[in-house]
C-alpha positions in Angstrom: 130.0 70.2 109.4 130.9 72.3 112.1 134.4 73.1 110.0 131.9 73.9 106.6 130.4 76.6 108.2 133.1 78.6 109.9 134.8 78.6 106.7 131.6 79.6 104.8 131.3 82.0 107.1 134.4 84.1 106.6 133.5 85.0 103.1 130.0 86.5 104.1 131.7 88.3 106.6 134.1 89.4 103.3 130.8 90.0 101.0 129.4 92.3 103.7 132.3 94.2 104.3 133.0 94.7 100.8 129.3 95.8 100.0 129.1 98.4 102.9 132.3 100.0 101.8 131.3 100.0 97.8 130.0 103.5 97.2 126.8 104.5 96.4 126.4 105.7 92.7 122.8 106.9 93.3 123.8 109.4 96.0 126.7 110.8 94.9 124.8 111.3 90.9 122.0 113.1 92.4 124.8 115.3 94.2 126.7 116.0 91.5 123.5 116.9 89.2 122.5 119.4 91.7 125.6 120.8 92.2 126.3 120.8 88.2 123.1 122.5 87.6 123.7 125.2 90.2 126.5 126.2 89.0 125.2 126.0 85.8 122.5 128.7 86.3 123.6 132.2 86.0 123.5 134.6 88.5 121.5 136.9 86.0 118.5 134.3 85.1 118.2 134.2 89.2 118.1 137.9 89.0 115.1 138.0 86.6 113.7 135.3 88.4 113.2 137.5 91.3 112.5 140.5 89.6 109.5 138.4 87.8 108.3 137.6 91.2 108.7 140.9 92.7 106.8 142.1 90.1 109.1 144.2 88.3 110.2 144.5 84.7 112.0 141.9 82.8 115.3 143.7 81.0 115.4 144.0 77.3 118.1 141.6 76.7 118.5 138.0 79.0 121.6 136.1 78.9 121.9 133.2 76.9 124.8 131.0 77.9 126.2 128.6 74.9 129.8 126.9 74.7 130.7 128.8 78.0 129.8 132.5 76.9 126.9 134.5 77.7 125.1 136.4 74.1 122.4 138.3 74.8 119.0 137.5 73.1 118.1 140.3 71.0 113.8 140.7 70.8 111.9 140.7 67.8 109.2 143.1 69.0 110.5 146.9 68.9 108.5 149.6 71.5 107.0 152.3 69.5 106.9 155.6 71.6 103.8 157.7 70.6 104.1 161.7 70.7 101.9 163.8 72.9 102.5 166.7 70.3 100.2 167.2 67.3 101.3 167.2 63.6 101.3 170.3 62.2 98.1 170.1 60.1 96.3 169.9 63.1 97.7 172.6 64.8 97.1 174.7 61.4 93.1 173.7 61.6 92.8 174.6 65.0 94.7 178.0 64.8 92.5 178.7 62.0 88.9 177.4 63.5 90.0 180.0 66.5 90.8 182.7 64.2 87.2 182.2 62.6 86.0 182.2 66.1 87.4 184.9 67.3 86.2 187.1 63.4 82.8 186.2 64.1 82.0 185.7 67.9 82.9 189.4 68.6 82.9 191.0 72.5 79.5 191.7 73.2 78.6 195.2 75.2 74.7 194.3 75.4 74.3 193.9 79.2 76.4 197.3 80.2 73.3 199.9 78.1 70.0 200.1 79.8 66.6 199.8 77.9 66.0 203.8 77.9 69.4 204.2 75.7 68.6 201.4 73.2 64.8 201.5 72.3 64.5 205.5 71.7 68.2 205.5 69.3 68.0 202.1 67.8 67.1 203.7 64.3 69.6 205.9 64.6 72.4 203.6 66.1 71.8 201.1 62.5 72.3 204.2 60.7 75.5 204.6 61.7 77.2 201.7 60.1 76.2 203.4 56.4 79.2 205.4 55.6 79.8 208.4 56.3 76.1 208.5 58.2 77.6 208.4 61.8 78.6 212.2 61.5 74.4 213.1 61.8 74.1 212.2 65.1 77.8 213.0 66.2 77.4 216.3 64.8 73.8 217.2 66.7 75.0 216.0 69.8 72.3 213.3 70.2 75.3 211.0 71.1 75.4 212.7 74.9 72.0 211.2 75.3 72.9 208.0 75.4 75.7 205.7 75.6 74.1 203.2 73.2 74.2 205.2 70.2 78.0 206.6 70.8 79.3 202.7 71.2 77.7 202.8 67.6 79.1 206.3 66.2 82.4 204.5 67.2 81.4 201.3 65.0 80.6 203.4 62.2 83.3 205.9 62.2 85.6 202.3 62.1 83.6 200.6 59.1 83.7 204.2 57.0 87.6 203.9 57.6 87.5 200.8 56.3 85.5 201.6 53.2 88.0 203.6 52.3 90.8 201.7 52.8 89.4 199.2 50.5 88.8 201.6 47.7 92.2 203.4 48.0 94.1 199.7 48.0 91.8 198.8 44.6 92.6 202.0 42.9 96.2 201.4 43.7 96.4 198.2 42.3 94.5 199.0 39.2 96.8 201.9 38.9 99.9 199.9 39.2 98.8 196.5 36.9 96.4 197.9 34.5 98.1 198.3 31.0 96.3 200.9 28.5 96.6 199.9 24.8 94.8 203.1 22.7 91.7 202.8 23.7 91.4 199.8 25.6 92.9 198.4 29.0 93.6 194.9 30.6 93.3 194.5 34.4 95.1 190.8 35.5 92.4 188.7 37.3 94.1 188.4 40.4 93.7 192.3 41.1 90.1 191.9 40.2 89.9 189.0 42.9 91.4 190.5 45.3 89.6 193.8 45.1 86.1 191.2 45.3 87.0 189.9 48.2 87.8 192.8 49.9 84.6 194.4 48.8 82.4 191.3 49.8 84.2 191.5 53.3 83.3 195.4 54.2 80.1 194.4 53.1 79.3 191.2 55.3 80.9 193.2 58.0 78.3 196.4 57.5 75.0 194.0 57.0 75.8 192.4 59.9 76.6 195.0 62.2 73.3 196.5 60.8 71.3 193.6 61.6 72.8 193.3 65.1 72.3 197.2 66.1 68.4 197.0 64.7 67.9 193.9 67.4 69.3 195.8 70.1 72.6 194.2 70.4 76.0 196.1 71.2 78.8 193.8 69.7 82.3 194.8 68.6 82.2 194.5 64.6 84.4 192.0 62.9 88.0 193.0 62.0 88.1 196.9 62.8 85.7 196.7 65.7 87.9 196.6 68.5 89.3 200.3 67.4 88.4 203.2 69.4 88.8 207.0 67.9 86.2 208.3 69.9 87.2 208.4 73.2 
Protein backbone atom coordinates (compact mmCIF):
# COMPACT_ATOMS: atom_id res chain seq x y z
CA UNK A 1 0.00 0.00 0.00
CA UNK A 2 2.79 2.02 1.10
CA UNK A 3 4.38 1.58 -2.74
CA UNK A 4 0.53 2.73 -4.21
CA UNK A 5 0.76 5.87 -2.86
CA UNK A 6 4.21 7.14 -3.55
CA UNK A 7 3.56 6.35 -6.99
CA UNK A 8 0.11 7.96 -6.95
CA UNK A 9 1.71 10.60 -5.57
CA UNK A 10 4.17 11.72 -8.25
CA UNK A 11 1.50 12.42 -10.71
CA UNK A 12 -0.40 14.94 -8.35
CA UNK A 13 2.74 16.44 -7.87
CA UNK A 14 2.82 16.46 -12.02
CA UNK A 15 -0.99 17.76 -12.20
CA UNK A 16 -0.13 20.60 -9.85
CA UNK A 17 2.81 21.65 -11.50
CA UNK A 18 1.34 21.57 -14.80
CA UNK A 19 -1.85 23.60 -13.63
CA UNK A 20 0.16 26.44 -11.95
CA UNK A 21 2.31 26.89 -14.95
CA UNK A 22 -0.89 26.76 -17.53
CA UNK A 23 -1.65 30.36 -18.26
CA UNK A 24 -4.49 32.17 -17.34
CA UNK A 25 -6.80 33.08 -20.34
CA UNK A 26 -9.07 35.32 -18.22
CA UNK A 27 -6.29 37.65 -17.26
CA UNK A 28 -4.38 38.02 -20.07
CA UNK A 29 -8.26 38.63 -22.36
CA UNK A 30 -9.21 41.29 -20.08
CA UNK A 31 -5.58 42.82 -20.77
CA UNK A 32 -5.58 42.64 -24.13
CA UNK A 33 -9.32 44.17 -24.47
CA UNK A 34 -8.20 47.06 -22.52
CA UNK A 35 -5.24 47.62 -24.21
CA UNK A 36 -7.06 46.92 -27.74
CA UNK A 37 -9.60 49.42 -26.88
CA UNK A 38 -7.23 52.08 -25.86
CA UNK A 39 -5.51 52.09 -28.66
CA UNK A 40 -8.52 51.94 -30.38
CA UNK A 41 -9.85 55.37 -29.19
CA UNK A 42 -8.61 58.32 -30.90
CA UNK A 43 -6.73 60.97 -29.51
CA UNK A 44 -9.46 63.43 -30.95
CA UNK A 45 -12.76 61.69 -29.40
CA UNK A 46 -10.55 62.13 -25.96
CA UNK A 47 -10.09 65.62 -26.99
CA UNK A 48 -13.87 66.40 -27.25
CA UNK A 49 -14.36 64.40 -24.33
CA UNK A 50 -12.65 66.95 -22.32
CA UNK A 51 -13.70 69.80 -24.09
CA UNK A 52 -17.44 68.53 -23.26
CA UNK A 53 -16.46 68.46 -19.67
CA UNK A 54 -14.68 71.64 -19.64
CA UNK A 55 -17.59 73.09 -20.91
CA UNK A 56 -16.47 74.22 -24.18
CA UNK A 57 -17.71 73.77 -27.68
CA UNK A 58 -17.91 70.58 -29.57
CA UNK A 59 -16.19 71.10 -33.27
CA UNK A 60 -18.25 70.99 -36.29
CA UNK A 61 -16.89 67.84 -37.67
CA UNK A 62 -15.84 64.54 -35.15
CA UNK A 63 -13.75 61.88 -36.48
CA UNK A 64 -15.24 58.75 -37.46
CA UNK A 65 -12.76 55.99 -37.69
CA UNK A 66 -13.89 53.01 -40.26
CA UNK A 67 -11.45 50.34 -41.93
CA UNK A 68 -8.46 52.19 -40.33
CA UNK A 69 -9.19 55.80 -41.69
CA UNK A 70 -10.69 58.65 -39.90
CA UNK A 71 -13.85 60.59 -42.26
CA UNK A 72 -15.21 63.28 -40.69
CA UNK A 73 -19.08 63.32 -39.88
CA UNK A 74 -20.60 65.99 -41.80
CA UNK A 75 -23.99 67.65 -39.73
CA UNK A 76 -27.20 67.88 -41.00
CA UNK A 77 -28.25 71.01 -39.23
CA UNK A 78 -26.64 74.23 -40.96
CA UNK A 79 -26.21 77.69 -38.47
CA UNK A 80 -28.11 80.51 -39.92
CA UNK A 81 -26.41 83.88 -39.09
CA UNK A 82 -29.08 86.63 -38.67
CA UNK A 83 -28.00 90.41 -39.81
CA UNK A 84 -28.08 93.26 -37.42
CA UNK A 85 -28.71 95.56 -40.55
CA UNK A 86 -32.24 96.42 -41.70
CA UNK A 87 -33.59 95.66 -45.31
CA UNK A 88 -33.90 98.49 -47.20
CA UNK A 89 -37.73 98.97 -47.02
CA UNK A 90 -37.39 99.64 -43.57
CA UNK A 91 -34.79 101.96 -43.76
CA UNK A 92 -36.92 103.80 -46.64
CA UNK A 93 -40.11 104.02 -44.01
CA UNK A 94 -38.13 105.33 -41.31
CA UNK A 95 -36.25 107.94 -43.47
CA UNK A 96 -39.50 108.93 -44.59
CA UNK A 97 -41.65 108.95 -41.10
CA UNK A 98 -38.45 111.39 -40.00
CA UNK A 99 -38.83 113.54 -42.96
CA UNK A 100 -42.69 113.88 -42.06
CA UNK A 101 -41.48 114.64 -38.68
CA UNK A 102 -39.21 116.93 -39.26
CA UNK A 103 -42.12 118.93 -42.21
CA UNK A 104 -44.55 119.11 -39.54
CA UNK A 105 -42.93 119.35 -35.90
CA UNK A 106 -41.15 122.58 -36.83
CA UNK A 107 -38.56 124.57 -34.18
CA UNK A 108 -40.62 126.28 -31.87
CA UNK A 109 -39.55 130.12 -30.69
CA UNK A 110 -42.73 130.39 -28.17
CA UNK A 111 -40.74 130.55 -24.78
CA UNK A 112 -37.91 133.26 -26.10
CA UNK A 113 -41.19 136.44 -26.69
CA UNK A 114 -42.67 137.80 -23.53
CA UNK A 115 -46.56 138.26 -23.10
CA UNK A 116 -46.32 142.23 -23.86
CA UNK A 117 -44.95 141.38 -27.56
CA UNK A 118 -47.50 138.66 -28.32
CA UNK A 119 -51.02 139.78 -26.97
CA UNK A 120 -50.97 143.60 -28.25
CA UNK A 121 -49.47 142.24 -32.24
CA UNK A 122 -51.12 138.89 -32.44
CA UNK A 123 -53.71 140.34 -35.11
CA UNK A 124 -51.18 141.75 -36.82
CA UNK A 125 -48.50 138.96 -36.61
CA UNK A 126 -51.49 136.32 -38.49
CA UNK A 127 -51.72 138.88 -41.02
CA UNK A 128 -48.57 138.52 -42.08
CA UNK A 129 -48.72 135.07 -43.56
CA UNK A 130 -51.43 136.56 -46.31
CA UNK A 131 -49.18 137.55 -49.19
CA UNK A 132 -47.80 140.30 -49.73
CA UNK A 133 -49.59 141.65 -46.20
CA UNK A 134 -46.19 141.55 -44.15
CA UNK A 135 -44.98 144.80 -45.96
CA UNK A 136 -47.89 146.89 -43.61
CA UNK A 137 -46.29 146.54 -40.56
CA UNK A 138 -42.66 146.32 -41.98
CA UNK A 139 -43.25 149.44 -43.69
CA UNK A 140 -44.78 151.50 -40.39
CA UNK A 141 -42.13 150.39 -38.39
CA UNK A 142 -44.51 148.65 -35.86
CA UNK A 143 -41.95 145.69 -36.20
CA UNK A 144 -39.33 147.67 -33.70
CA UNK A 145 -41.98 147.23 -31.08
CA UNK A 146 -41.76 143.99 -30.69
CA UNK A 147 -39.89 141.01 -31.52
CA UNK A 148 -42.99 138.78 -31.85
CA UNK A 149 -44.36 140.33 -34.79
CA UNK A 150 -40.79 140.70 -36.77
CA UNK A 151 -40.16 136.55 -36.23
CA UNK A 152 -43.56 136.72 -38.19
CA UNK A 153 -42.76 139.53 -40.96
CA UNK A 154 -39.90 137.03 -41.52
CA UNK A 155 -42.54 134.05 -41.90
CA UNK A 156 -44.48 135.89 -44.22
CA UNK A 157 -42.02 137.57 -46.39
CA UNK A 158 -40.88 133.43 -46.80
CA UNK A 159 -44.52 132.08 -47.59
CA UNK A 160 -45.07 135.25 -50.27
CA UNK A 161 -41.72 133.91 -51.83
CA UNK A 162 -43.11 130.77 -52.10
CA UNK A 163 -46.41 131.81 -53.58
CA UNK A 164 -44.66 132.93 -56.15
CA UNK A 165 -42.52 130.41 -56.87
CA UNK A 166 -45.42 128.18 -57.29
CA UNK A 167 -47.10 130.28 -59.74
CA UNK A 168 -44.03 131.03 -61.90
CA UNK A 169 -43.19 126.97 -62.01
CA UNK A 170 -47.16 126.46 -63.12
CA UNK A 171 -47.01 129.09 -65.74
CA UNK A 172 -43.86 127.58 -67.01
CA UNK A 173 -45.05 124.26 -67.44
CA UNK A 174 -48.24 125.30 -68.96
CA UNK A 175 -46.14 127.33 -71.31
CA UNK A 176 -43.92 124.58 -72.26
CA UNK A 177 -46.68 121.39 -72.54
CA UNK A 178 -49.78 123.11 -73.45
CA UNK A 179 -50.58 122.68 -77.30
CA UNK A 180 -53.03 125.36 -78.94
CA UNK A 181 -55.17 123.96 -81.75
CA UNK A 182 -57.29 127.24 -83.26
CA UNK A 183 -59.16 128.03 -80.61
CA UNK A 184 -58.76 125.45 -78.16
CA UNK A 185 -55.78 124.03 -76.01
CA UNK A 186 -54.80 120.70 -74.23
CA UNK A 187 -52.86 120.80 -70.92
CA UNK A 188 -51.43 116.89 -70.14
CA UNK A 189 -52.80 115.84 -66.60
CA UNK A 190 -49.64 115.43 -65.08
CA UNK A 191 -48.89 119.30 -65.27
CA UNK A 192 -52.32 119.92 -63.94
CA UNK A 193 -51.26 117.47 -60.92
CA UNK A 194 -48.40 118.70 -60.28
CA UNK A 195 -49.42 122.32 -60.23
CA UNK A 196 -52.47 120.92 -57.48
CA UNK A 197 -50.17 119.73 -55.35
CA UNK A 198 -48.11 122.46 -55.19
CA UNK A 199 -50.94 124.82 -54.69
CA UNK A 200 -52.58 122.59 -51.93
CA UNK A 201 -49.06 122.58 -50.12
CA UNK A 202 -48.58 126.65 -49.92
CA UNK A 203 -51.85 126.54 -48.78
CA UNK A 204 -51.69 123.93 -45.79
CA UNK A 205 -48.50 125.64 -45.09
CA UNK A 206 -50.30 129.42 -44.79
CA UNK A 207 -53.54 128.01 -42.79
CA UNK A 208 -51.47 126.63 -40.58
CA UNK A 209 -49.05 129.10 -39.82
CA UNK A 210 -52.15 131.30 -39.50
CA UNK A 211 -53.78 129.28 -36.99
CA UNK A 212 -50.52 128.86 -35.04
CA UNK A 213 -49.72 132.82 -34.93
CA UNK A 214 -53.53 133.67 -33.82
CA UNK A 215 -52.86 131.12 -30.55
CA UNK A 216 -49.83 132.85 -29.79
CA UNK A 217 -47.31 130.31 -30.96
CA UNK A 218 -43.92 131.29 -32.67
CA UNK A 219 -42.96 128.07 -34.82
CA UNK A 220 -40.79 127.91 -37.90
CA UNK A 221 -43.22 127.29 -40.91
CA UNK A 222 -43.00 124.07 -42.86
CA UNK A 223 -40.57 123.86 -45.78
CA UNK A 224 -39.40 127.62 -46.26
CA UNK A 225 -39.54 128.44 -42.58
CA UNK A 226 -36.09 128.01 -41.55
CA UNK A 227 -35.10 131.07 -44.12
CA UNK A 228 -34.10 134.23 -42.81
CA UNK A 229 -34.08 137.60 -45.21
CA UNK A 230 -34.60 139.84 -42.53
CA UNK A 231 -31.91 139.99 -40.49
Amino acid sequence: MNNNQNNINPMNNQNQTYQNNMPQPNQNMNQNTQINTKEQVPNDIRQINQTVTQGQAVPNQIPVQSQGQTQPAQNNIEMVELGNGKSKSEDFSDKTIKFIEGVVNTKDYTNTFTKEEVVPFRILATMCYVPFLFLLPLLTGKYKKSRFLYFHINQGLNLTLAWAIVFFVNKVFRSLFTTTYRYSSTTPGWVDFISYVLYCIVIAITVVGMINTFNGKSKNTSIVGGFRFLK
